[in-house]
MARDRENSE-303528 format. One record per residue (C-alpha): x negated, y negated, z; residue number from 1; residue in three letters. Coordinates in steps of 0.1 Angstrom, whole numbers. Each point is the difference from the previous one (the first is absolute). Layout:
# MARDRENSE-303528
    px    py    pz seq type
     X     Y     Z NUM  ALA
...
END
This chain:
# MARDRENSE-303528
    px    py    pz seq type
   594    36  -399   1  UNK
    12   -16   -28   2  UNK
   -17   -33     4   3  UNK
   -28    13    14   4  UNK
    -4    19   -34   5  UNK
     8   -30   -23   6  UNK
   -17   -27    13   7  UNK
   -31   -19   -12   8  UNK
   -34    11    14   9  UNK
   -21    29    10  10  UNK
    26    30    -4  11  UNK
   -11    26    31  12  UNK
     3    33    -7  13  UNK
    33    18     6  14  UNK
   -12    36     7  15  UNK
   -20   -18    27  16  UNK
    31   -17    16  17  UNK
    17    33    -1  18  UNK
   -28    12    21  19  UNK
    -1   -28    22  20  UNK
    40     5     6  21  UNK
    -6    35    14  22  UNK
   -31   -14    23  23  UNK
    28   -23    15  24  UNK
    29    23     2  25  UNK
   -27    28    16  26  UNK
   -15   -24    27  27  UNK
    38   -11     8  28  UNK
    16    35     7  29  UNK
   -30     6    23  30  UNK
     5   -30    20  31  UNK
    40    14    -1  32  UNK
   -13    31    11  33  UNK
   -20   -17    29  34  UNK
    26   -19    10  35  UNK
    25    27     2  36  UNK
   -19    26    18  37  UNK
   -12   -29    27  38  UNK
   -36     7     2  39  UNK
   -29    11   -17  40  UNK
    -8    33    13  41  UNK
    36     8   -12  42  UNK
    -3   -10   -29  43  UNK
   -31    19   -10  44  UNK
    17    24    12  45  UNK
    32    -3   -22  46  UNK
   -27    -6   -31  47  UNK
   -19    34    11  48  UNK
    29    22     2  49  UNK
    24   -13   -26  50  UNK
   -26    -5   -32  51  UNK
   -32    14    10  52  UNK
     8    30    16  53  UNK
    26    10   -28  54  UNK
   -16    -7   -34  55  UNK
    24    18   -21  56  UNK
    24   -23    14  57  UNK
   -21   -26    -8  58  UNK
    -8     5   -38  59  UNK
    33     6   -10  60  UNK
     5   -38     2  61  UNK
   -28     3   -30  62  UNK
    27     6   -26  63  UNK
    22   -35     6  64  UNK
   -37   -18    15  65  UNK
   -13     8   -41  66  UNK
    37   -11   -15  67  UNK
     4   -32    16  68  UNK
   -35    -9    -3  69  UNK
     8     0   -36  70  UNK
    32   -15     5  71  UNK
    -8   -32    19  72  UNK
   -31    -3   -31  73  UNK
    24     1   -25  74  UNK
    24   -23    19  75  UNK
   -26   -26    -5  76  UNK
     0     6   -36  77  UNK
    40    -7    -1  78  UNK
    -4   -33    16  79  UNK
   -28    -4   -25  80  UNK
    22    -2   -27  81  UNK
    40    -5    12  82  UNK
    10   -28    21  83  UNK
     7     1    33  84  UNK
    38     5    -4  85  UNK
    -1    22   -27  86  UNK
   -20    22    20  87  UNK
    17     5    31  88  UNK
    34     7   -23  89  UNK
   -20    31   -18  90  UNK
   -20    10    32  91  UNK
    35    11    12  92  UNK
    -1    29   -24  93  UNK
   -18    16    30  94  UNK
    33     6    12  95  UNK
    12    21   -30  96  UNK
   -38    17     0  97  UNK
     7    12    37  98  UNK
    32    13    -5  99  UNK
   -11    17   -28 100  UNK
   -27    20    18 101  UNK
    25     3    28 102  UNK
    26    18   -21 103  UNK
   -29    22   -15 104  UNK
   -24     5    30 105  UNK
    22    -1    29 106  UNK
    30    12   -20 107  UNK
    20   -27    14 108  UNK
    35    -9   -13 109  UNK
    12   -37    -7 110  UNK
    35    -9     5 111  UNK
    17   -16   -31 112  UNK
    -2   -37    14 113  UNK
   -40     7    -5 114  UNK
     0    14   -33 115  UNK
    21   -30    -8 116  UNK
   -26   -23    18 117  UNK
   -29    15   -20 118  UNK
    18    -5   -35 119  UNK
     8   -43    13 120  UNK
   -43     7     7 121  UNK
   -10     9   -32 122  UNK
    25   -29   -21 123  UNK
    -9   -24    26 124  UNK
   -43     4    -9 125  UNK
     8     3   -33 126  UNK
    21   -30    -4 127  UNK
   -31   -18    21 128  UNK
   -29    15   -24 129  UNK
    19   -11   -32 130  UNK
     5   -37    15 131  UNK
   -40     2     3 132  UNK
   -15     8   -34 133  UNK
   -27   -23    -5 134  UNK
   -40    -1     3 135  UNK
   -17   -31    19 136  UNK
   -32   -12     5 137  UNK
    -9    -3    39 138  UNK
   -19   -27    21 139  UNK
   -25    25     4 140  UNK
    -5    10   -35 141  UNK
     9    34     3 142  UNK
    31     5   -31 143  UNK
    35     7    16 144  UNK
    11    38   -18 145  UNK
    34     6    11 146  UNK
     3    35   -12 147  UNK
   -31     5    20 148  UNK
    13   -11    30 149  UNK
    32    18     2 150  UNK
   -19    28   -15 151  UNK
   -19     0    31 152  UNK
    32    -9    24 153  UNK
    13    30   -11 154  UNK
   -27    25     5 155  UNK
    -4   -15    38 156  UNK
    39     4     3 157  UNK
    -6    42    -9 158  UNK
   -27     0    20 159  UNK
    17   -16    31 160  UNK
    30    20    -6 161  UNK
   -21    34     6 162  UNK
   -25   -14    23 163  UNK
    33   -13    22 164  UNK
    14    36    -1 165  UNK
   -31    21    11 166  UNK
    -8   -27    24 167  UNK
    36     7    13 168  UNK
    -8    38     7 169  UNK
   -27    -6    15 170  UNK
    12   -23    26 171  UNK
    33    26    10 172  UNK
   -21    28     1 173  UNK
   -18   -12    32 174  UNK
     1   -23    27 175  UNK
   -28   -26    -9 176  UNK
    12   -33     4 177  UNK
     5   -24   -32 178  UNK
   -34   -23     6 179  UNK
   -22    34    10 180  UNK
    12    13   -36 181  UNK
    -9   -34   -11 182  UNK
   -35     2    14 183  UNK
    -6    33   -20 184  UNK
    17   -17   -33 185  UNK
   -23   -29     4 186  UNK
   -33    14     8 187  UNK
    -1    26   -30 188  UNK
    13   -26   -21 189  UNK
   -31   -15     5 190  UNK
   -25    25   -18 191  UNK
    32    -2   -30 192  UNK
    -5   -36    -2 193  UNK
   -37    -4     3 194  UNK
    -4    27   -25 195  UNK
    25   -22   -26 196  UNK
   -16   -29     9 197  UNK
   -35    17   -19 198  UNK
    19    16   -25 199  UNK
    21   -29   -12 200  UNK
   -25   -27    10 201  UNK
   -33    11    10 202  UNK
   -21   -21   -26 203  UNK
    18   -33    16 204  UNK
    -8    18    30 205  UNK
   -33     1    -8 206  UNK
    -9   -33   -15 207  UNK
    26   -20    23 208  UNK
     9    17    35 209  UNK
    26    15    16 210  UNK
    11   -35    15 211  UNK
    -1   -24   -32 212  UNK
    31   -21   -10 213  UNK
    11     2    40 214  UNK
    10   -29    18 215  UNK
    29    -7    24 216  UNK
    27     4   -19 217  UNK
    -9    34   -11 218  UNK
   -12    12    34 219  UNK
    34   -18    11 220  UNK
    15    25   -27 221  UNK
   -17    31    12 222  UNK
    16    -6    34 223  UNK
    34    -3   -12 224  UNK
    -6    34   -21 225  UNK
    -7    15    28 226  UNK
    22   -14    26 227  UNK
    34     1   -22 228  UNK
    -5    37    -7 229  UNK
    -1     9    42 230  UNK
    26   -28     3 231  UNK
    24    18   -25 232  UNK
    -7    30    15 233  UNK
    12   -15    30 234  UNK
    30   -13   -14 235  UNK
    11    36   -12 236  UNK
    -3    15    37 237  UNK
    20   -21    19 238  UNK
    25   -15   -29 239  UNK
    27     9   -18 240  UNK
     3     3   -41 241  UNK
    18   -24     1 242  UNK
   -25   -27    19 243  UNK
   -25    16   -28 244  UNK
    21    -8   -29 245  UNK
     1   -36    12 246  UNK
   -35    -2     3 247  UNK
    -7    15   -37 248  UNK
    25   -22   -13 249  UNK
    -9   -37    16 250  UNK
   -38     9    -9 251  UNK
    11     5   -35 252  UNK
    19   -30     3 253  UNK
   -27   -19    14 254  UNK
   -24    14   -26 255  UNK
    25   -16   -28 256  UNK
     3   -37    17 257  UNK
   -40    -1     6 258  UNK
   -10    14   -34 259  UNK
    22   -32   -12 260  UNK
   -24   -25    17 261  UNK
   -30    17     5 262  UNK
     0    15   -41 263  UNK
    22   -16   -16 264  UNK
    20    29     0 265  UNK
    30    -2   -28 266  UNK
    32    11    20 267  UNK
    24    12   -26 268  UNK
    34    15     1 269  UNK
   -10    35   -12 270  UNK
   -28     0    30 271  UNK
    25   -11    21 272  UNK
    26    28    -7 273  UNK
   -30    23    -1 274  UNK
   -10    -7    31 275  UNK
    38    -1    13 276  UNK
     1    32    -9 277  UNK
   -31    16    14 278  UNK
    13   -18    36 279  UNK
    36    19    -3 280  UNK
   -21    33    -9 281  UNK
   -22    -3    34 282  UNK
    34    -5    22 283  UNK
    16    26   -17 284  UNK
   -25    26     7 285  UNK
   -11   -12    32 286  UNK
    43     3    12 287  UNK
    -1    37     7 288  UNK
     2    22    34 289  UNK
   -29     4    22 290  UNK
    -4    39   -15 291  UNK
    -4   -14   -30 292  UNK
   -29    -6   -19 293  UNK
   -21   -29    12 294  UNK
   -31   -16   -20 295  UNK
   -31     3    26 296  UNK
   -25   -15   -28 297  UNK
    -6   -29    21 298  UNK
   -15    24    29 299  UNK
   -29    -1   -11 300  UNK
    -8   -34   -16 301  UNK
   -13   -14   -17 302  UNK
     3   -11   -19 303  UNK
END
């Protein structure tokens, strides 16, 4: 995302990638669909009875559809204006966002060990955004605004946090499998994002199509917006927290080392702590019981 957004060149349209994602992640949890139920009849069937057949059901995936649509938008405008590292550290808030809602929707309780895991959170990001405190021109012209960006990291992180929740209820009050939930999330995501794609960009729209600025690389990085949403998702069914909190940390990790060569990223020993910091937090929440409180934002995505 973040090169995609800096580079030099025709700069696509982000609210049109963000509908592009949910075309991808909509066509793939069909084909999961097909392949689980074995055969087509079956799984017109299992389409019929399960979304058509109960539209209630169905359009209270509208709520978290509308949120992350918004989300994954303002996502792009993050890695618009942070670098790659800095922005996975802060996007992490979307742990403290979650349990937020969870302790004031779901009126869950956090054992001590999490509180303490929240507070390492918060100095960790903080300690990340004050190592980060300049402006910079980009390849692609467009003027790096760090306050922007974590500006806009932050209201994604609130609106993941509550999106992740009700997304939650909705999946343990019924029996619908993750990827036919997935199918609903996706397909009235789509209106959302077609109607921010007129409202945000309709004269480039207009005057330059929905397609302009694409080429491999950014249909490349449509695919793997899609596809690492489901694959998280997948990743949170049949692993442990444990296995997670690996994952979150090498891909910050990651993130770090490639931001070095790729940006000329500036690795200094406040970042470093920073981001030390935010990696104890996410093992430190994510050691707990099974009854306890467990982050399901990733169902859904996207990202």
């Amino acid at each position: 995302m973040r090169y995609a957004r800096t580079r030099s060149g025709d700069m696509f349209l982000s609210s049109t990638a963000v509908v592009m994602a949910e075309v991808v992640k909509f066509i793939t949890c069909l084909i999961l669909v097909l392949s689980e139920e074995g055969s087509f009849p079956k799984f017109i069937d299992s389409l019929h009875s399960q979304i058509i057949k109960q539209p209630v059901d169905t359009l209270k995936v509208c709520v978290p559809s509308l949120l992350y649509t918004i989300q994954n938008n303002l996502l792009y405008v993050s890695a618009s204006n942070l670098d790659a590292a800095t922005y996975q550290v802060t996007y992490q808030l979307k742990i403290l966002t979650t349990a937020f809602f969870a302790v004031v929707i779901l009126k869950r309780s956090l054992r001590n060990t999490q509180w303490g895991a929240l507070i390492l959170l918060i100095i960790g990001v903080v300690l990340v955004q004050l190592a980060q405190n300049s402006e910079t021109a980009l390849p692609s012209g467009i003027e790096q605004n760090h306050l922007l960006g974590f500006s806009a990291a932050l209201s994604a992180c609130f609106l993941s946090g509550f999106a992740g929740i009700y997304f939650e209820k909705i999946l343990k009050d019924s029996n619908k499998s993750v990827w036919i939930r997935n199918i609903q999330l996706s397909f009235l995501s789509l209106p959302f994002g077609l109607m921010t794609c007129f409202i945000n960009d309709g004269g480039m729209l207009r005057k330059q199509g929905f397609f302009f600025g694409y080429d491999l690389f950014v249909y490349y990085l449509v695919v793997l917006q899609a596809g690492g949403g489901l694959i998280v998702a997948m990743v949170v069914k049949y692993a442990d927290n444990i296995l997670k909190g690996f994952a979150t940390s090498l891909a910050i990790i990651i993130s770090c080392i490639a931001s070095i060569y790729l940006f000329d990223f500036k690795l200094t020993v406040q970042f470093s702590l920073g981001a030390f910091l935010v990696i104890c937090s996410i093992f430190m929440y994510g050691y707990q019981p099974k009854s306890s409180f467990v982050d399901t934002h990733s169902l859904s995505n996207k990202v």
